[in-house]
C-alpha positions as a Markdown table, in Angstrom:
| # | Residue | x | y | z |
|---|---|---|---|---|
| 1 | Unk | -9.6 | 5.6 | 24.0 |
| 2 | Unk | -6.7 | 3.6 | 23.9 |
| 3 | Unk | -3.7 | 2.8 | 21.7 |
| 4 | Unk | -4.4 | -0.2 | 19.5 |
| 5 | Unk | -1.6 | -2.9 | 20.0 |
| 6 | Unk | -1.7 | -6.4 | 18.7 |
| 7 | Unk | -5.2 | -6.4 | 17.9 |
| 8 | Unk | -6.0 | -5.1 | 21.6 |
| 9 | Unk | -6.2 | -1.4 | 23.2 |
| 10 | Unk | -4.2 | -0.5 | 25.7 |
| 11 | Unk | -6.0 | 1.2 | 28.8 |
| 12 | Unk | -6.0 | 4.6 | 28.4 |
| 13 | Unk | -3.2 | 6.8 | 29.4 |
| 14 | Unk | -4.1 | 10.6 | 29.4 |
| 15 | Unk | -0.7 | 11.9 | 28.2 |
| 16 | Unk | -0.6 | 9.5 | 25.2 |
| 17 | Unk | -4.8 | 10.2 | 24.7 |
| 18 | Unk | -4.0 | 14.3 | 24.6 |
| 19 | Unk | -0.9 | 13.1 | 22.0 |
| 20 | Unk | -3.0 | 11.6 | 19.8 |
| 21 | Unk | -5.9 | 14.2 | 20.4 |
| 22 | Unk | -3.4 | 17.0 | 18.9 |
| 23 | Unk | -2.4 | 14.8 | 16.3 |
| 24 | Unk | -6.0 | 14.0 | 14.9 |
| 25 | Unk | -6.6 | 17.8 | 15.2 |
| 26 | Unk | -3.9 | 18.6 | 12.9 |
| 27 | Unk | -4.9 | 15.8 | 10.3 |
| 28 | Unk | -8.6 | 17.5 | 10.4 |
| 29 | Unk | -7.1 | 20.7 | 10.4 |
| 30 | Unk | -5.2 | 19.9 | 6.6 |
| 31 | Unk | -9.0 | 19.3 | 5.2 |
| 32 | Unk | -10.0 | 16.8 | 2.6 |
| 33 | Unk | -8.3 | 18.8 | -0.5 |
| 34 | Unk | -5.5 | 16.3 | -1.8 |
| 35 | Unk | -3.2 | 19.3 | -2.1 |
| 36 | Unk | 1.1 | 20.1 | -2.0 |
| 37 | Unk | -0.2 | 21.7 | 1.5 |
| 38 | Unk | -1.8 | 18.6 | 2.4 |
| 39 | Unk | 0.8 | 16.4 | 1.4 |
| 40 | Unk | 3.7 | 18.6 | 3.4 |
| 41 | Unk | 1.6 | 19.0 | 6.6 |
| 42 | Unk | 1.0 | 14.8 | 6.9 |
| 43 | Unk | 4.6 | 14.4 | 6.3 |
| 44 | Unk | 5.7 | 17.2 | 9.2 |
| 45 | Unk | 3.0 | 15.1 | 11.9 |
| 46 | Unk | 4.4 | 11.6 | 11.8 |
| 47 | Unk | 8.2 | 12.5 | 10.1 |
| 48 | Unk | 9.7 | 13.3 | 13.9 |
| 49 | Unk | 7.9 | 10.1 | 15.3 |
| 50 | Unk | 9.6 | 7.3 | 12.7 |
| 51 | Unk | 12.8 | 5.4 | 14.1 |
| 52 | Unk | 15.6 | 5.0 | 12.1 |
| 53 | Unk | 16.4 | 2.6 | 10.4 |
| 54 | Unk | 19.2 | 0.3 | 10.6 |
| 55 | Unk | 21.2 | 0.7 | 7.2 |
| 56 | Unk | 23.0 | -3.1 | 8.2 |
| 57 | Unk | 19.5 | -4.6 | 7.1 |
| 58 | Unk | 18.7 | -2.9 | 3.6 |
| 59 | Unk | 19.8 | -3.8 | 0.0 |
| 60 | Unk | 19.4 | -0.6 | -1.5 |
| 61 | Unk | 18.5 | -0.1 | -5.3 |
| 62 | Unk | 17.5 | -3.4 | -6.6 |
| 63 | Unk | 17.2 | -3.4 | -10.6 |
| 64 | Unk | 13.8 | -5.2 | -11.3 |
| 65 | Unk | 13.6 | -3.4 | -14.6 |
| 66 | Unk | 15.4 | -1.0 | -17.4 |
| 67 | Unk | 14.4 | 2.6 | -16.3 |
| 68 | Unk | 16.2 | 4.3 | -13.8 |
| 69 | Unk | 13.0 | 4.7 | -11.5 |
| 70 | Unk | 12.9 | 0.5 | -11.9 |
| 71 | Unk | 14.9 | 0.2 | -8.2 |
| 72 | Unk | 13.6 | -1.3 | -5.2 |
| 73 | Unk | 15.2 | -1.5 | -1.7 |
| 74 | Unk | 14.6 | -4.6 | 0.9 |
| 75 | Unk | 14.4 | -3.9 | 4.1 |
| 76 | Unk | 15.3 | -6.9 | 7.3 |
| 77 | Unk | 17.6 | -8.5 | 4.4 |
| 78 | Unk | 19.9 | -9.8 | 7.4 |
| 79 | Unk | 19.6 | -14.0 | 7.2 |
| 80 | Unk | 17.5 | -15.1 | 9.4 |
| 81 | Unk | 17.7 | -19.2 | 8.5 |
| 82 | Unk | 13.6 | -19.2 | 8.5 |
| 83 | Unk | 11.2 | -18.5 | 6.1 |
| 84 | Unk | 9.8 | -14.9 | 5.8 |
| 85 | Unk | 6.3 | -13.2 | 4.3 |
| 86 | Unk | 7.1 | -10.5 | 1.4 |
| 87 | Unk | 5.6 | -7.2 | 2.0 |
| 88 | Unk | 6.1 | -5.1 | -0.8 |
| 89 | Unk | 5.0 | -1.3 | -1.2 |
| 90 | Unk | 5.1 | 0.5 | -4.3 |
| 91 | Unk | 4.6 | 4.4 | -3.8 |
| 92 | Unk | 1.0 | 6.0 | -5.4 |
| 93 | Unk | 2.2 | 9.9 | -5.8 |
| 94 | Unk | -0.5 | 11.3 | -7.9 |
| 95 | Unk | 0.5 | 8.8 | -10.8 |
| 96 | Unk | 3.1 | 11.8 | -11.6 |
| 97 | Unk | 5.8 | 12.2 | -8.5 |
| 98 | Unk | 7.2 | 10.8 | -5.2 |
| 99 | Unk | 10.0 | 8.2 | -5.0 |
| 100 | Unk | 10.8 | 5.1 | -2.5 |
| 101 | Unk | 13.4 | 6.9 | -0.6 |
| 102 | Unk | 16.9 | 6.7 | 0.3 |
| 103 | Unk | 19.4 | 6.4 | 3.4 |
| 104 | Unk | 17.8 | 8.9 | 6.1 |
| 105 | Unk | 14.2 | 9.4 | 4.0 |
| 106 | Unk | 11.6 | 9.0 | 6.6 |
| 107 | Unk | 9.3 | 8.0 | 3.5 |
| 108 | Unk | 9.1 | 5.0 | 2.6 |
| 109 | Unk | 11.8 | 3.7 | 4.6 |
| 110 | Unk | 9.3 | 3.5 | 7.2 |
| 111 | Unk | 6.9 | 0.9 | 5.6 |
| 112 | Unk | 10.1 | -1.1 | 4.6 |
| 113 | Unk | 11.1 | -0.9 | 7.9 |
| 114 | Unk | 7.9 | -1.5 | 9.7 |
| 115 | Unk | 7.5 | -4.8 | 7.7 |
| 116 | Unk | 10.9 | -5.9 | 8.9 |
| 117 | Unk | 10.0 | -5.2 | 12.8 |
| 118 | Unk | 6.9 | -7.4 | 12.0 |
| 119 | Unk | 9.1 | -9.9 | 10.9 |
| 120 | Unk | 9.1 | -9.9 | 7.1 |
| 121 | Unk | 10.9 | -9.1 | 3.8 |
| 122 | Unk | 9.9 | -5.0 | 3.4 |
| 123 | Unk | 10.3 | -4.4 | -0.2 |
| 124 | Unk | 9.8 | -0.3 | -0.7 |
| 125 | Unk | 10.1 | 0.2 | -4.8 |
| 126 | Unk | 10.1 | 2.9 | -7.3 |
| 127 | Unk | 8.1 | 3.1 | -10.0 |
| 128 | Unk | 7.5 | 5.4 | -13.4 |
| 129 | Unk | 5.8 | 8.3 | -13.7 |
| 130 | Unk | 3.0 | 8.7 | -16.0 |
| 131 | Unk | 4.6 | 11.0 | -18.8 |
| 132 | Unk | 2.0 | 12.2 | -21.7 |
| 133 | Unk | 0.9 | 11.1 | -24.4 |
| 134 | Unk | 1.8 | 7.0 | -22.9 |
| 135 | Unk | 2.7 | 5.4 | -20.0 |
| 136 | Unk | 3.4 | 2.2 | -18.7 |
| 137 | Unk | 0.3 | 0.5 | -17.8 |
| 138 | Unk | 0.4 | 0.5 | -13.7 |
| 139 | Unk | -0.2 | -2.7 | -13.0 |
| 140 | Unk | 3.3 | -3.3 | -14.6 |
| 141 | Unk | 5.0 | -1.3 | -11.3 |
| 142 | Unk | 3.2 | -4.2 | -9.3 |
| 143 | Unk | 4.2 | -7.1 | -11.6 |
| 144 | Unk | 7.7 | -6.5 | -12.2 |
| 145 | Unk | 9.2 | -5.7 | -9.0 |
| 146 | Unk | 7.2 | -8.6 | -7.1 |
| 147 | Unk | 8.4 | -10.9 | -10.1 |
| 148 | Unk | 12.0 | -9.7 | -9.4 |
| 149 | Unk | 11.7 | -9.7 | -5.4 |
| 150 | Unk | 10.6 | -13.2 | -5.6 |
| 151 | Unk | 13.9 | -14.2 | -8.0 |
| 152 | Unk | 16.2 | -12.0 | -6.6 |
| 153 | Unk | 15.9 | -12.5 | -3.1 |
| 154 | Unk | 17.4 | -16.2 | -2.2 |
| 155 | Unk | 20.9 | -14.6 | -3.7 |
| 156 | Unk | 20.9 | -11.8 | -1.5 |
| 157 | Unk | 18.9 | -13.3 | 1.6 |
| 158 | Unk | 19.7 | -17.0 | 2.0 |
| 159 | Unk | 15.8 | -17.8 | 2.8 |
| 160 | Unk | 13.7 | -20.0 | 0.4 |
| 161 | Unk | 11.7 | -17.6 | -2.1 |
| 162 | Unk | 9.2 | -20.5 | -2.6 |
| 163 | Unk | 8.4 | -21.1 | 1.3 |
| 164 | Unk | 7.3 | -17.1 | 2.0 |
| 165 | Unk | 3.5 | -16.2 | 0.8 |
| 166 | Unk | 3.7 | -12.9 | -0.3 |
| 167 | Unk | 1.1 | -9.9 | 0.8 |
| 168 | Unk | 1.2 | -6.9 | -1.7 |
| 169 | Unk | 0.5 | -3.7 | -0.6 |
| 170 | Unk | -0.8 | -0.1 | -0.8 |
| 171 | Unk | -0.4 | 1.9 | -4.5 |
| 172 | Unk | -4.1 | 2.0 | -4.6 |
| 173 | Unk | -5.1 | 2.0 | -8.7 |
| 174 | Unk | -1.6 | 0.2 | -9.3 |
| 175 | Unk | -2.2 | -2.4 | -7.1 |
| 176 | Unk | -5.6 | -2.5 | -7.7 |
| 177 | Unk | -5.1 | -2.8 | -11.5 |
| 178 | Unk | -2.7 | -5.9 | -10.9 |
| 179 | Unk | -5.4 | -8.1 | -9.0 |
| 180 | Unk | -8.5 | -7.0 | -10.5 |
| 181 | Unk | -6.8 | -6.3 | -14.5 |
| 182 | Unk | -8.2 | -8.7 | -16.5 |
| 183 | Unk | -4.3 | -9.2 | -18.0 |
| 184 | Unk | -2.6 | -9.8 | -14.8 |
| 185 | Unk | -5.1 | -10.9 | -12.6 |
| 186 | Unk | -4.4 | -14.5 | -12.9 |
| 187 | Unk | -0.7 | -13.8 | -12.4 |
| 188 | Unk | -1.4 | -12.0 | -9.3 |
| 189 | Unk | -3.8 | -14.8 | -7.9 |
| 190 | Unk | -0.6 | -17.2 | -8.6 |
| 191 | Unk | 1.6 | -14.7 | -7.0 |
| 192 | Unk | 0.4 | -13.4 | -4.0 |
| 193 | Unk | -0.8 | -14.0 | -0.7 |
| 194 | Unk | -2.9 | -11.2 | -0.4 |
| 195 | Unk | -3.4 | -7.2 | -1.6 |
| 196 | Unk | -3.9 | -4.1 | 0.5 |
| 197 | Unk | -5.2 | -0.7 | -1.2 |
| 198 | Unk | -5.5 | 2.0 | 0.5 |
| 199 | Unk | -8.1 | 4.4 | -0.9 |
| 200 | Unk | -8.2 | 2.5 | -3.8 |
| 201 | Unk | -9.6 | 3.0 | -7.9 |
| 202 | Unk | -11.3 | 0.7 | -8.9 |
| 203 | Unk | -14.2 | 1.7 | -11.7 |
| 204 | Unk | -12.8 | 3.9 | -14.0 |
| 205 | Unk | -15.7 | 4.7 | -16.2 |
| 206 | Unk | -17.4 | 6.4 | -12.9 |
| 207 | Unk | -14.6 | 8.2 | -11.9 |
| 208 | Unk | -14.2 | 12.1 | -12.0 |
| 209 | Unk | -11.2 | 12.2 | -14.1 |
| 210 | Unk | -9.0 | 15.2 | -12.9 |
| 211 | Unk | -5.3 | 16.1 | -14.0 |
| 212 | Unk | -3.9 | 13.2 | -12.1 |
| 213 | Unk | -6.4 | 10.7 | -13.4 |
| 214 | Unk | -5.7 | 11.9 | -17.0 |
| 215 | Unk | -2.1 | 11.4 | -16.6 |
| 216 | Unk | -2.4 | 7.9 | -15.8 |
| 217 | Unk | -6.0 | 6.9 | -17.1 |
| 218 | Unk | -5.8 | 9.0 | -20.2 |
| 219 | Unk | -8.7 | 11.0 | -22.3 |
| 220 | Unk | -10.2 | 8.5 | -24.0 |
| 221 | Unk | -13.4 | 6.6 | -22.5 |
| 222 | Unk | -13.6 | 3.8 | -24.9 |
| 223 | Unk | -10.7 | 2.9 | -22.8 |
| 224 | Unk | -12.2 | 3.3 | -19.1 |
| 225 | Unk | -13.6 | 0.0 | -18.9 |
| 226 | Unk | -11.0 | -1.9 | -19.9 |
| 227 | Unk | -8.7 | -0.5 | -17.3 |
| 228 | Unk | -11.2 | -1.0 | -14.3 |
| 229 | Unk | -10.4 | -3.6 | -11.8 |
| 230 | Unk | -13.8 | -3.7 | -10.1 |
| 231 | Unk | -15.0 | -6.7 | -11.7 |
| 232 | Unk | -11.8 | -8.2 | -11.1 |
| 233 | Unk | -11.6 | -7.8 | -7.4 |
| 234 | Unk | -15.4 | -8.2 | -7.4 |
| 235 | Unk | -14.9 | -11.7 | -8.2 |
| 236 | Unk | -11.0 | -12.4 | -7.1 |
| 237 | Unk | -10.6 | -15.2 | -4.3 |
| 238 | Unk | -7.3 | -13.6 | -3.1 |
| 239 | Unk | -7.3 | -12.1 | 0.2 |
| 240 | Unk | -7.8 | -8.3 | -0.5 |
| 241 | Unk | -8.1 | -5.9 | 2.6 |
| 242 | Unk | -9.8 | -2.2 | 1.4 |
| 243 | Unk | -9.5 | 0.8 | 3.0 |
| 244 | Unk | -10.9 | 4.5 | 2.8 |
| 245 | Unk | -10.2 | 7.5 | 4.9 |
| 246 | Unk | -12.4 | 9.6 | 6.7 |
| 247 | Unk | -10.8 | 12.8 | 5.0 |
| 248 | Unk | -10.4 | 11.2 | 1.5 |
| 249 | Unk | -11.4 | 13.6 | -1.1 |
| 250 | Unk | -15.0 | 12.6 | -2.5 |
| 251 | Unk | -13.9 | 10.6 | -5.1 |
| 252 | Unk | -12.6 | 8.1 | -3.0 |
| 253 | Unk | -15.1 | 7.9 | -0.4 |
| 254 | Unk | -17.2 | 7.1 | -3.9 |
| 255 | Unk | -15.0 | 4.7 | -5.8 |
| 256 | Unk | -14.8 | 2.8 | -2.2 |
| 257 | Unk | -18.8 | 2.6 | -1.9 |
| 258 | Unk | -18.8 | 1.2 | -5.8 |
| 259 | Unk | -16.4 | -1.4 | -5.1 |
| 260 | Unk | -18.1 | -2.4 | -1.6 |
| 261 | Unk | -21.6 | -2.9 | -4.0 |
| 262 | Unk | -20.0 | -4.8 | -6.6 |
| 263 | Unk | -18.1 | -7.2 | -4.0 |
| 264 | Unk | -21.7 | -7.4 | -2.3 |
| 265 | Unk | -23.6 | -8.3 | -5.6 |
| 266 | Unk | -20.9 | -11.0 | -6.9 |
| 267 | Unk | -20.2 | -12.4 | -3.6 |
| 268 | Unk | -23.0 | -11.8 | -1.3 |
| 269 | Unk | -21.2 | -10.3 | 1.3 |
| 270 | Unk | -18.6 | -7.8 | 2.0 |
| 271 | Unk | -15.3 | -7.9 | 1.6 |
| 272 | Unk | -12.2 | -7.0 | 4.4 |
| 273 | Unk | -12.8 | -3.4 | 4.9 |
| 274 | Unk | -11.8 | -0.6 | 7.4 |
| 275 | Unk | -12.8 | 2.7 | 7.0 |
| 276 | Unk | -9.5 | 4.9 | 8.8 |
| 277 | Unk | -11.4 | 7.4 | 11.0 |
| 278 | Unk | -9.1 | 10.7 | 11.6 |
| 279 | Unk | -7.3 | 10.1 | 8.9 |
| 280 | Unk | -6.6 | 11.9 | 5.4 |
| 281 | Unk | -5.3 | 10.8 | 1.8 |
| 282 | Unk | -1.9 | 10.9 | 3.0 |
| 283 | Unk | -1.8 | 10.3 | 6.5 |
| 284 | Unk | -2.3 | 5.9 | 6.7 |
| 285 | Unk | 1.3 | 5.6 | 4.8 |
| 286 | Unk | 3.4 | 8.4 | 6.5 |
| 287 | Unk | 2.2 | 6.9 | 10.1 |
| 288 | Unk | 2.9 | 3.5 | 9.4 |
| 289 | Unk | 6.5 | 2.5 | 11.9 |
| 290 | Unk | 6.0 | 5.8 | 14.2 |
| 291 | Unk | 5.1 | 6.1 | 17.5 |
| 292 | Unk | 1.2 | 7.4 | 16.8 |
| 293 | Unk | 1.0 | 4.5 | 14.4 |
| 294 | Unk | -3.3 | 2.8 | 14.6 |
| 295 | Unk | -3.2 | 1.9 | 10.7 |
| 296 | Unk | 0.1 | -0.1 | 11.2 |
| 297 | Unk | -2.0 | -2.8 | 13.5 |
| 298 | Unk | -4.9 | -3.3 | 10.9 |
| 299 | Unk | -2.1 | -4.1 | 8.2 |
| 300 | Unk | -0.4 | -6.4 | 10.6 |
| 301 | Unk | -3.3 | -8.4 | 11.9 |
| 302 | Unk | -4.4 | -8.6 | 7.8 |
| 303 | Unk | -1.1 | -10.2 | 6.8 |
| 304 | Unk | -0.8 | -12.3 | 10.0 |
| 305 | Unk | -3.9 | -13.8 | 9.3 |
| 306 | Unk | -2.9 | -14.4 | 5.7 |
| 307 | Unk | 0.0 | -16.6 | 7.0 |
| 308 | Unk | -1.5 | -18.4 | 9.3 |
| 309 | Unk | -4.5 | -19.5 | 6.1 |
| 310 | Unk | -1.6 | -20.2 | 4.2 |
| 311 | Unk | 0.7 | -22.3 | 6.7 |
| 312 | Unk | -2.5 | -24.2 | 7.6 |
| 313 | Unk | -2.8 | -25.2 | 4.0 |
């Protein structure tokens, strides 16, 4: 089987196959446990094959908020005199850790990065944890720094804000609670070109709540259907792309099957949808840029399409 490039695979070369042979091994290999092991092992298969990246084209540490975790970086912020698509990644992390990176990170420099080959504006941002007994709600991570790319840009990249359309991406429940939440949803829909979760939540009352869950979601299920998104992106009109990984833990592989149902009942059909085969929890972000990247052409061909909906309107 071939590399996939530009919507195409490559013939098959047999020193390239036996590359990606050994690195599908080693993703099986980690299991389906979303575990610190996990986690580490994804991050040692793809860290050596990510370029670096050219410090000349990133604003680093954007404010877009008050906290100190409110800091994004954009990535290809060299002028370019033409309009440009936004991709903008906010980290997921549990709901209680990771970061966006810094100078010489491999993660998430690499999606910043990636959307700058492609030839957008990457935005990589952090966001707040989920500290008990309240947290911000997550949909706020999405709104705030896209909000803030979308003003801030033109002063520090001379291209016009209102010209780009402006895909969203990854986060999964954040994300997800920003199109589908019945507060922001209309923002979004004014907002964005399009959304991409990866191994998404979307129906909160039917989800095994675990310790992460209960960080973010809390303990109270009066409160569980309020802060599902299903029916939201059930019904939403904006360009969403859903994704689920052949090694997700269960709950995923469950909460994607709900939200393909309820798309199905409201809309009669399905929505854009790729299951990742050889893939884990971790492994469709940390590939994304390298050299064994197959989840960085899906993304592409999603927001190139996107654009071309949008420049045809």
């Amino acid at each position: 089987m071939g590399r996939v490039h530009g919507g195409q695979r490559d013939q098959a070369d047999p020193e390239d196959e036996r590359r990606m042979t050994m690195i599908r091994d080693s993703i099986e290999a980690l299991g389906e446990a979303f575990t610190p092991q996990q986690i580490q092992g994804s991050m040692a298969i793809f860290a050596p094959l990510l370029p670096p990246v050219d410090e000349a084209t990133v604003i680093r540490d954007i404010a877009y908020g008050p906290h100190e975790r409110h800091r994004l970086d954009l990535f290809g912020a060299a002028p370019q005199g033409e309009a440009r698509p936004i991709v903008l990644y906010i980290h997921g992390g549990g709901f209680v850790r990771g970061d966006k990176g810094g100078p010489g990170d491999p993660y998430y420099n690499n999606i910043g990065a990636w959307a700058a080959r492609q030839g957008a504006l990457g935005g990589a941002a952090h966001s707040r944890h989920a500290p008990p007994p309240r947290r911000p709600p997550g949909r706020l991570r999405i709104a705030a720094p896209d909000g803030r790319l979308r003003r801030r840009i033109p002063s520090d990249a001379p291209v016009p804000a209102q010209r780009r359309p402006c895909p969203a991406g990854a986060a999964r429940a954040p994300v997800a609670g920003y199109v589908g939440g019945a507060k922001f949803a209309d923002i979004a829909a004014g907002a964005l070109a399009g959304a991409i979760m990866l191994s998404g939540l979307y129906d909160i009352v039917n989800l095994v709540h675990g310790p992460y869950e209960t960080a973010y979601f809390g303990s109270d299920p009066a409160q569980f259907e309020r802060q599902s998104s299903i029916e939201g992106l059930a019904r939403t009109t904006l360009p969403c792309l859903f994704t689920v990984a052949e090694y997700d833990p269960e709950l995923f592989q469950r909460q994607a099957a709900l939200m393909i149902a309820r798309r199905v009942a409201v809309q009669g059909k399905w929505p854009a949808f790729v299951r990742l085969e050889g893939q884990n929890h971790i492994t469709p972000v940390h590939q994304i840029g390298s050299s064994a990247d197959e989840v960085g052409p899906i993304l592409a061909r999603f927001i190139q399409a996107i654009i071309k909906d949008k420049t045809n309107d």
